[in-house]
N, C-alpha and C positions, 0 to 999 in steps of 0.2 A: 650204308649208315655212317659213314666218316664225313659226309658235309657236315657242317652244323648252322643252318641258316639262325636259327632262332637265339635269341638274346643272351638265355638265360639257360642253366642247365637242367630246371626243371621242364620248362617249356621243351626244351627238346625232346626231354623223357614222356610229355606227352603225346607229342607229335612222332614217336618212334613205336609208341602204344599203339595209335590210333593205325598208322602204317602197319603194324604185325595183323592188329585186328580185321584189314581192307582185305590184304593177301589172306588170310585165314576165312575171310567171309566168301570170296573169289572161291576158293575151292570146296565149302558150302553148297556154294550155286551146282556144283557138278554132283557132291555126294546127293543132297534133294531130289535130283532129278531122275529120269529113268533110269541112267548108264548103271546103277546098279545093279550087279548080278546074284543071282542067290544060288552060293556054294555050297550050300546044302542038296542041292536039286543035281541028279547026274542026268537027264537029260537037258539036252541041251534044245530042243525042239521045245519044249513049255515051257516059254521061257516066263520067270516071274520077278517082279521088280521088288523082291525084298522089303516089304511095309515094314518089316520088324527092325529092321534095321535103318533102316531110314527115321523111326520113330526114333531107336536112342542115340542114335547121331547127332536126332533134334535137340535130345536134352545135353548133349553134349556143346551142341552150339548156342545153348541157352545160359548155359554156364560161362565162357569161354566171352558172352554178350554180358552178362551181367558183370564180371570180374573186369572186361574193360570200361562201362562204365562205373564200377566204382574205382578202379585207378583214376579216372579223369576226375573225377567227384574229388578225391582226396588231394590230389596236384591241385586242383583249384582251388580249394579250401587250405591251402597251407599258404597255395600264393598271394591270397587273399589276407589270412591270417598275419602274413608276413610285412606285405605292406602296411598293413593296421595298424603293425607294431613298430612298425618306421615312423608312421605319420601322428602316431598317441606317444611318440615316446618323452 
C-alpha cells in the first residue's frame, strides 16, 4: 500500500477500501465452502461441514459488505460535495 497511483488522497482511501474488501472477500470464498471442519465433532470419520457456522460467518460478511459499501458511498459523496463547493463558490 505505499504506491499511490491515484490523484487525490481520498480516492486512494477508496481504492485501499475496496483492496482490503477484494482480499477479505477472497477468503470468503474458502470460509463458504466445504473446507470447513466442525470442531465440535470428535470423530473424524462423519465428517460434517458446519452449516452453523458458515451461516454466521455469512452475517459476518454481510456486515464487512455493507460497511464497505457505505465507505465508498461517503468518499463519494464528500468528493462530490467537495467539488460542488469549488465550482458554487
Amino acid at each position: 500500500m505505499n504506491v499511490r497511483p491515484m490523484s487525490t488522497r481520498v480516492i486512494q482511501m477508496i481504492e485501499n477500501t475496496n483492496e482490503c474488501f477484494i482480499m477479505f472477500s477472497g477468503y470468503a470464498i474458502i470460509i463458504f465452502s466445504g473446507w470447513i471442519y466442525n470442531f465440535e465433532q470428535s470423530d473424524v470419520d462423519d465428517y460434517d461441514d458446519a452449516p452453523e457456522l458458515r451461516y454466521d460467518l455469512g452475517f459476518a460478511y454481510l456486515a464487512m459488505l455493507g460497511a464497505s459499501v457505505a465507505v465508498n458511498l461517503i468518499l463519494v459523496i464528500y468528493e462530490i460535495a467537495k467539488f460542488l463547493s469549488l465550482v458554487y463558490k
